[in-house]
N, C-alpha and C positions, 0 to 999 in steps of 0.2 A: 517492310514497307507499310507503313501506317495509312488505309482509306479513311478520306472524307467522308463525316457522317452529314451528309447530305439529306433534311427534310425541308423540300419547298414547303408543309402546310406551318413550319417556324421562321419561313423566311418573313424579315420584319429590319428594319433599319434599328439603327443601337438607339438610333434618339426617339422612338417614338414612346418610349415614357413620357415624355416632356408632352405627347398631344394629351395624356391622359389628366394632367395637373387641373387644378381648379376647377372640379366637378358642379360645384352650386358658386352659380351664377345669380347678380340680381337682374333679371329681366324687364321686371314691370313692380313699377312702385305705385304705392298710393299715398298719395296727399291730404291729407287732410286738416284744412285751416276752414276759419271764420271768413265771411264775404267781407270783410275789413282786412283781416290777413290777406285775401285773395288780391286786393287793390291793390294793397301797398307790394306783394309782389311783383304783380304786373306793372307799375310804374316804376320800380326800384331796375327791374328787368326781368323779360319772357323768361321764367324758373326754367323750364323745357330746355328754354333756348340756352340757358349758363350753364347747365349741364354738359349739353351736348358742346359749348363749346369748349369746356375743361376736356374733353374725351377727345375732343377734336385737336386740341393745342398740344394735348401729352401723347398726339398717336395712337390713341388706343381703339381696338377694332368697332368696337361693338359699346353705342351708347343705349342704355336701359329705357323703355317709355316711362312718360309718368302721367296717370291719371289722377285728376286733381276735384276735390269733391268738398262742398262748405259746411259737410253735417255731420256727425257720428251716424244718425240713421240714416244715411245716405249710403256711408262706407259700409256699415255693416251689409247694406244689403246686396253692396257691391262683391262683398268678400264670399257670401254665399252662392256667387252667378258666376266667378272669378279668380283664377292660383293668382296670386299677387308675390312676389318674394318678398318687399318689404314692406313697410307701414309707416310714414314719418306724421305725426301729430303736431299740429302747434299746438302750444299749453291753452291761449284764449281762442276755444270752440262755442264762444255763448252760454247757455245751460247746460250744454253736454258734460257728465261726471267724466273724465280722463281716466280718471281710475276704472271706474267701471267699464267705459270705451276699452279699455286695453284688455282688461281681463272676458270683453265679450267676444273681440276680436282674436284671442288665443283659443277660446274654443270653439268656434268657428273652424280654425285653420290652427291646431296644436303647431305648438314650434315658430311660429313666423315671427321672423325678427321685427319688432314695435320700437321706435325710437321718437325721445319726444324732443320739440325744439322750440327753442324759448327766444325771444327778441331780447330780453334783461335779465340779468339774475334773480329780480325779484319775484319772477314766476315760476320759478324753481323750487318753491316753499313745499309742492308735494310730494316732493321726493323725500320729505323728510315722513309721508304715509305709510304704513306698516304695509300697505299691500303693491306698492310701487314696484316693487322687484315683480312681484308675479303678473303686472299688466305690461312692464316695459321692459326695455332690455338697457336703454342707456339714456341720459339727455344731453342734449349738446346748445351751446347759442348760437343764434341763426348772425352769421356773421354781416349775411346782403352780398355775397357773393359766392360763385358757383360752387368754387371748391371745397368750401366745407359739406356742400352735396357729396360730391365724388368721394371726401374723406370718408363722409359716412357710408357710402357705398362699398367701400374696398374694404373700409373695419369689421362691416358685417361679411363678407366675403372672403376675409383672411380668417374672422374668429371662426369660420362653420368649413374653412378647408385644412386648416391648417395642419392638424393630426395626419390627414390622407397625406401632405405634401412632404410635408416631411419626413414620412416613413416610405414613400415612392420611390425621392432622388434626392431629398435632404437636402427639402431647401432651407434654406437661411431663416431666424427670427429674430425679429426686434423686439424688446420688452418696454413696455413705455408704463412708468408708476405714477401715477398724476392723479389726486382727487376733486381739484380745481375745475369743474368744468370750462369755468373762463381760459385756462391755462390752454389744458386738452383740446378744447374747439380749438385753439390759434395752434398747436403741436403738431395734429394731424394731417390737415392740411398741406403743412409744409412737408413734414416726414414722407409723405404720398408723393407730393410735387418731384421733393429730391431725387426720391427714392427711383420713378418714374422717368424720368428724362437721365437721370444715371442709367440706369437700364438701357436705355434709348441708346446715348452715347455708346454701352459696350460694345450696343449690337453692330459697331463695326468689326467685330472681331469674328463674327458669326458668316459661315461658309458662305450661304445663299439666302436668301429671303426668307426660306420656311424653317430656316432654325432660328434668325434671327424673330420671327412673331412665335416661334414656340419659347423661347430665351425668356419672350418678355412674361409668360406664365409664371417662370418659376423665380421670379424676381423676389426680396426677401419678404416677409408678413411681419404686419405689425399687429402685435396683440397688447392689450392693455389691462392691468390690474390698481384696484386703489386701497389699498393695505397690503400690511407687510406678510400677513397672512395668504395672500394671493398672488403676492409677487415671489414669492417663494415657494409657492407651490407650481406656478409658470416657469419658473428657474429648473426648478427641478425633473420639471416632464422633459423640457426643451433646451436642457442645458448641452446636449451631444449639437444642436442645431445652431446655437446662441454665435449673432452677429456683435452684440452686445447690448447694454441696457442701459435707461432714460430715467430716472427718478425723482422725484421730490424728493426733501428729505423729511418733512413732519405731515405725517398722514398716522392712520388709525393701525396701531400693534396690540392684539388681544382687547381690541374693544374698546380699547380708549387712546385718545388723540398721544401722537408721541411726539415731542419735539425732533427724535434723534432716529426714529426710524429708517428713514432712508441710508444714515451713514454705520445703524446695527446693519444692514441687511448689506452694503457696500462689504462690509467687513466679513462678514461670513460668505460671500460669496469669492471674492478677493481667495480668502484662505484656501479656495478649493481651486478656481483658476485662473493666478496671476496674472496671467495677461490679457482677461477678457476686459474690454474697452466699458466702464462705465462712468456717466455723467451725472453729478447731484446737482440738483438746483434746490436755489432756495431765496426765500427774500432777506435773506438774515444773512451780510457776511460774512459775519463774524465763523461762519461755518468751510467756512474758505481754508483756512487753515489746518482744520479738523479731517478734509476731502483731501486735501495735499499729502496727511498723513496716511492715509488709505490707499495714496498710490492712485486715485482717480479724480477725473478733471470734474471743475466746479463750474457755474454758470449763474450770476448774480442775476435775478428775477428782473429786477431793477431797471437794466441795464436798458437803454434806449437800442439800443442794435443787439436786443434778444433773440430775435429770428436769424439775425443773418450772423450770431452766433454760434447758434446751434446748427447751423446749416454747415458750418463751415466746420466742424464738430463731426459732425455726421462723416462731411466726405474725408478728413484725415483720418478717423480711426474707424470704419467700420469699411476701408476698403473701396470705397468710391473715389472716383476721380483717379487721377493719375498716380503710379506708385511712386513716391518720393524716397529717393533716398539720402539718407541723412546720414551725419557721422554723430557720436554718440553727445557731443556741445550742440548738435540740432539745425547745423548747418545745412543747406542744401549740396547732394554730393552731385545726384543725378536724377532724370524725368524715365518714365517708361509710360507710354499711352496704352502698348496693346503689347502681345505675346510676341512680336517681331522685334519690338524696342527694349523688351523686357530682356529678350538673350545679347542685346549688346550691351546693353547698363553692366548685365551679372560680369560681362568679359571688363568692362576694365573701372568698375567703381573700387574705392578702397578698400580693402582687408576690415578695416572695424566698422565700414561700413556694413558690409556684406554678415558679419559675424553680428551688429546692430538687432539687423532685421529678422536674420534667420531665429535668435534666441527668444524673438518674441511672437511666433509664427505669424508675422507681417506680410508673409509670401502666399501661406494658406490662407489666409481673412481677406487679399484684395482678389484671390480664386473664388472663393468663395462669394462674394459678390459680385463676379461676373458668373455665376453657376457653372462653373467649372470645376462643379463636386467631386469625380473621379481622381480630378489631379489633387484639387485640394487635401481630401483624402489620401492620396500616395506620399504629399509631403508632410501631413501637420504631424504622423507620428515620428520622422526623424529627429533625432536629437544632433547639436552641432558636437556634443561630448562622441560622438560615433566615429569622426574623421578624423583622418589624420592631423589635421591643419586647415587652413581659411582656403587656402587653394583647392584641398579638396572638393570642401564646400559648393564653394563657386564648379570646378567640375562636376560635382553630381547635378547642380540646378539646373548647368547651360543644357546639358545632356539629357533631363530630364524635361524640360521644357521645351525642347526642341525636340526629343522623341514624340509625347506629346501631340503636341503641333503638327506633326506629320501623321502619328497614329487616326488622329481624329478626321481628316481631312481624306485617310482613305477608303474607297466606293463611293465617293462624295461628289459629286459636280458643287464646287462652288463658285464666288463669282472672283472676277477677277480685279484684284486690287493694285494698283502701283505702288502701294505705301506696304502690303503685303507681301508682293506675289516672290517670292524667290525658286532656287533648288529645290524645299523642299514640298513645292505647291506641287500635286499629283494629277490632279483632273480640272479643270477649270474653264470656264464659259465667259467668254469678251463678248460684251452686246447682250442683245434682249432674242426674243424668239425661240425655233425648236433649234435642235442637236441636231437635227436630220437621224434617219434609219440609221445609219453605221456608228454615226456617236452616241446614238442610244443603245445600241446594243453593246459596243466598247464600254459605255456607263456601265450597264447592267453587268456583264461578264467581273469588270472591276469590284462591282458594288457584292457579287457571289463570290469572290472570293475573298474578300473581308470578313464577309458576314459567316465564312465556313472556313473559313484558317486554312487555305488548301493552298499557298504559297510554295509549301515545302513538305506537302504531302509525301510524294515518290522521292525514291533515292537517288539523286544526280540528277534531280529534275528542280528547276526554280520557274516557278510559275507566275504568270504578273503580266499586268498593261502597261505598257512603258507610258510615261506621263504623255499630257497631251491638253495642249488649248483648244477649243473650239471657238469659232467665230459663228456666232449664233444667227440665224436667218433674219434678223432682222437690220443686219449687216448689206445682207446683200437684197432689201429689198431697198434701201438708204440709198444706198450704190446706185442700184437702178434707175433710180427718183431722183438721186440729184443729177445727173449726167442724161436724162433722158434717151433709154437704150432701152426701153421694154419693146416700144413700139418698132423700132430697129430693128429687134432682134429679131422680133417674131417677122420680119419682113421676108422679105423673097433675098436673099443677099447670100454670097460665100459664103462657106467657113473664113477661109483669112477675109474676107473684109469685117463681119463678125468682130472675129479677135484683134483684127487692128481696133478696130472701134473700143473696146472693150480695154486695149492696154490705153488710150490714149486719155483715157477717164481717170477720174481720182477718188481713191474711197477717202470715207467720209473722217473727217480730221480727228477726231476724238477718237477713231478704230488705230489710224497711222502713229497717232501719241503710244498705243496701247500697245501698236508691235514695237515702235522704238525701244517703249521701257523692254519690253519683253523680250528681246534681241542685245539688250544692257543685262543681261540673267542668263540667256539661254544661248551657250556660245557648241554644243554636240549638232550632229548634222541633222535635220528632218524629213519627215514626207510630210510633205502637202496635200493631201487628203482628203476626195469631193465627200457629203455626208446630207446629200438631196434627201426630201421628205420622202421619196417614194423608195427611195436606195433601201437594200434587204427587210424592205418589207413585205407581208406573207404572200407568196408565189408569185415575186416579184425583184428576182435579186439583184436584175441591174449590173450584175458584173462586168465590168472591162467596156461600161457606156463612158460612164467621165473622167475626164483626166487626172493621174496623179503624176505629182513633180517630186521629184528626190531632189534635197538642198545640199552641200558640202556645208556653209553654214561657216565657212572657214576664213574670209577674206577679211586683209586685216583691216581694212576701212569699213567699220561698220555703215555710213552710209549707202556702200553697196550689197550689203547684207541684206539690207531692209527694201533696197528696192527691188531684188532677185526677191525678197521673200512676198511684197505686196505684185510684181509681176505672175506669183504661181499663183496668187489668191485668184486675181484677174482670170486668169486662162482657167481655172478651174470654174467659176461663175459663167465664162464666156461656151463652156462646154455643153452646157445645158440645151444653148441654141443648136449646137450645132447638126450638120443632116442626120447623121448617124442618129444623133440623141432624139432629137425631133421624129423620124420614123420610131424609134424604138414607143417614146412616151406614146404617141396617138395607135401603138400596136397594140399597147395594153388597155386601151380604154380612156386614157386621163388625156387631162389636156395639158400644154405643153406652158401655156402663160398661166397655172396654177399650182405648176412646179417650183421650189424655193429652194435652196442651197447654202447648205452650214460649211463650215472648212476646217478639218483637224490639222493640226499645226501637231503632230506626234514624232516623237525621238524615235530614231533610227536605230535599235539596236546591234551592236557590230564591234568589230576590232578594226584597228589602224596599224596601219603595214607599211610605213615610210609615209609616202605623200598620199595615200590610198584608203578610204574606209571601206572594210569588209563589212555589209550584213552578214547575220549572223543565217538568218531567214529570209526565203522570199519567193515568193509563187501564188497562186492563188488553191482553197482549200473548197472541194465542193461533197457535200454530202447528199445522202438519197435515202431516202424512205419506201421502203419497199413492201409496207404493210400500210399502206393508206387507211 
């Protein structure tokens, strides 16, 4: 018999890599323009204000301050009184040398990302100065709205995480080869925006709220190089990560300008990983042909629906958006939105569909955009040459996918979905508020032995929480509130008048949708389950105060299923009032109307014996401590 190597000081949940991701942070930026640049911001719109509202419109937690200052000797002295993360310059500062501003502000603060920003190309003339590189870090043009703020923000934030992120949990990279800055200012932007609200979109696949805002961390990076010398050294470091890559095709090879660079480096990259997703652009057609032959898509500079070219680029081949599947003429076969839709597509799309996707790891690159690196990782090394045939294929996905999906979901409370929830949902939370004491502790016991493999520790012994919905307290304070029974309850009144009161009520319509679906799923018998905030918490166990209800769960009119099942909900809420529970609360100290009430909705474990469900177990278990 194999023990559980049990250490509480490593207990730690699988996902908390993901809090570790994105170490530097820009916090606090400084501005620095001419009192002419300052106007024309302020009328164009509050800079502050477009920031904050690109942060605010893509969701994202945490907008950066910015202090904003009309001098070089202003800033510098700012930066000496001041940790700033970044520095953005506009090119016209009056008399102030740029050059020299930059190179005084890195030694001030060694390392700080300095980024300069230009209203026209034509003030971009000093980046052609020998000492550019060493006072700045990039230029960009000031496009007059917010988001090229943000792009810049998250450029400098991907190029200074990137290394830790992707040796962490491997996350995803985007290679973007652009020396255009006119180009790159309108690229980024977009690339962030997509990239951004794609993210957003997965995060319905995400169990609970705090994976889906950790999710949004390890969203992919984009990094950028402007020769061929750079972009193949980016390839090279972060080619194990590569979501795939963006390029020009006539930028600087060995020093001097190449017409054909981008489609040399298409080509040698190509040779090493056939199916990695790359785009050349160019203002030159005629290159169109030359990209076709390289097996990678092309994007004419030209093109009046540039953006909403590349955008739509983006989401087919690096994995965003929904997985399409095709048959090998490019037809649409079938949609998959999320990992519940994705196991029914695999069951019944066509054989060269299936056999399509698989041979061009289609299945690991849209994983991989939803940071679902573990799976990604378990499939991108299978080869379709391994199986028998296309059915296998399709067998090992659904299986794989659907192990998966259940693995990750267990010691998890996640939230509860209708478009999700099935068989193989384990723990789950309907409504907002606490668990109460017993479904917290149900969590945790769950959530230890995940995290210690001790299922099948002992011989003959299967160990485990049989699944279970909780209806979360904020449930029953709805209840309360919309049927006005707080003041009731706490009255001078019966038990049964109490509980009549209490069945005659209706909970609240979106909780009734949520048992329907969930009663269209879950057809095994239940307990019904009181899970009060004060229920088994410390020296307070509450045992055999609130009621629980055993369901059969059997009838074949599911309409009465559901209403036997919202009448235990009821009488478990109405139990709180009752004398019994009422002396019990005010014996311990607490008060009785600051009592609240979660409900486990958990399967019955048991055998069926003709018309008859045996539990398996059932009693109640009490332990003592007898070294205080």
């Amino acid at each position: 018999m194999a023990k559980p190597n049990i250490d509480l000081k490593d207990y730690e949940s699988g996902f908390a890599r993901f809090d570790s991701l994105m170490p530097y942070k820009v916090k606090d930026i400084l501005l620095v323009s001419s009192l002419y640049d300052s106007f024309i911001l302020e009328e164009d719109g509050h800079i502050a204000q477009m920031i904050f509202n690109e942060y605010v419109e893509l969701n994202l937690s945490f907008a950066p301050q910015i202090k904003r200052v009309s001098s070089g000797e202003e800033a510098l002295r700012l930066l000496k009184q001041h940790k700033f993360d970044l520095v953005m310059v506009f090119r016209k500062l009056g008399d102030t040398d740029v050059i020299a501003f930059g190179k005084q502000a890195k030694e001030i603060i060694p390392n700080i990302p300095i980024v300069l920003l230009a209203f026209h190309p034509r003030e971009l003339s000093v980046m052609d100065h020998p000492n550019f590189p060493a006072a700045f870090d990039n230029a960009f043009l000031w496009n007059g709205e917010g988001n090229i703020l943000l792009a810049i923000t998250k450029y400098i934030e991907d190029r200074l995480n990137v290394d830790f992120d992707t040796r962490l949990v491997g996350v995803r990279v985007i290679i973007l080869i652009e020396d255009s800055i006119k180009f790159y200012s309108a690229y980024l932007p977009l690339l962030y925006s997509v990239i951004m609200r794609q993210t957003q979109e997965l995060m319905t696949d995400g169990l609970n709220l705090s994976h889906r805002l950790l999710r949004m961390r390890a969203r992919p990076k984009i990094i950028m190089a402007k020769t061929y010398e750079e972009g193949l050294e980016l390839y090279e470091k972060y080619k194990k990560y590569l979501l795939g890559i963006i390029s020009d095709i006539k930028f600087s090879k060995g020093g001097k300008i190449d017409d054909l660079a981008g489609l040399k480096l298409a080509r040698k990259i190509k040779n090493h990983v056939p199916d990695l997703p790359i785009l050349l652009q160019s203002s030159n057609f005629e290159h169109a042909e030359e990209a076709e032959k390289c097996n990678v898509a092309f994007l004419h500079k030209k093109t009046p629906a540039l953006l909403a070219e590349l955008k739509t680029f983006i989401r087919r081949n690096f994995g965003f958006g929904d997985f399409v599947f095709r048959l090998p003429d490019g037809s649409v076969a079938a949609r998959a939105g999320d990992f519940h839709s994705m196991e029914k597509c695999l069951a019944k799309v066509p054989e060269e569909s299936l056999i399509f996707h698989a041979n061009r790891n289609h299945f690991s690159n849209w994983l991989m955009a939803r940071t679902e690196f573990d799976l990604a990782n378990r499939l991108r090394p299978r080869k379709v040459s391994e199986f028998k045939d296309a059915e296998a294929v399709r067998s090992y996905l659904i299986s794989t996918f659907r192990g998966f999906r259940h693995e990750k979901q267990l010691g998890i409370v996640s939230d509860f979905s209708r478009r999700q929830f099935d068989l193989q949902s384990d723990f789950v939370r309907i409504g907002e508020g606490s668990l109460g004491g017993k479904g917290r502790g149900l969590a945790f016991i769950s959530r230890l032995l995940r995290r210690y493999n001790v299922y099948d520790c002992f011989d003959g012994v299967n160990i485990n929480v049989p699944p279970a919905a909780i209806l979360g307290t904020s449930i029953f304070d709805k209840f309360l509130e919309d049927n006005n029974l707080l003041e009731y309850a706490l009255g001078e009144h019966t038990d049964e008048e109490i509980y009549r009161a209490f069945l005659k009520a209706r909970l609240p319509k979106d909780t009734r949708a949520d048992l329907n679906y969930f009663l269209d799923i879950i057809k095994y018998p239940l307990a019904v389950r009181s899970s009060s905030l004060l229920e088994d918490s410390h020296y307070q166990p509450f045992a055999g105060i609130f009621d629980t209800h055993m369901l059969p769960n059997v009838h074949p009119n599911k309409k009465e299923r559901l209403k036997r099942l919202e009448t235990a909900v009821k009488l478990i809420y109405a139990s709180i009032f009752s004398r019994k529970s009422k002396k019990y609360i005010e014996a311990t100290g607490n008060r009785v109307e600051e009592e609240k009430m979660a409900v486990i909705l958990q399967r019955v474990v048991g055998r069926r014996r003709k018309d008859t469900f045996y539990p398996v177990l059932s009693g109640i278990a009490r332990s003592c401590n007898f070294y205080p």
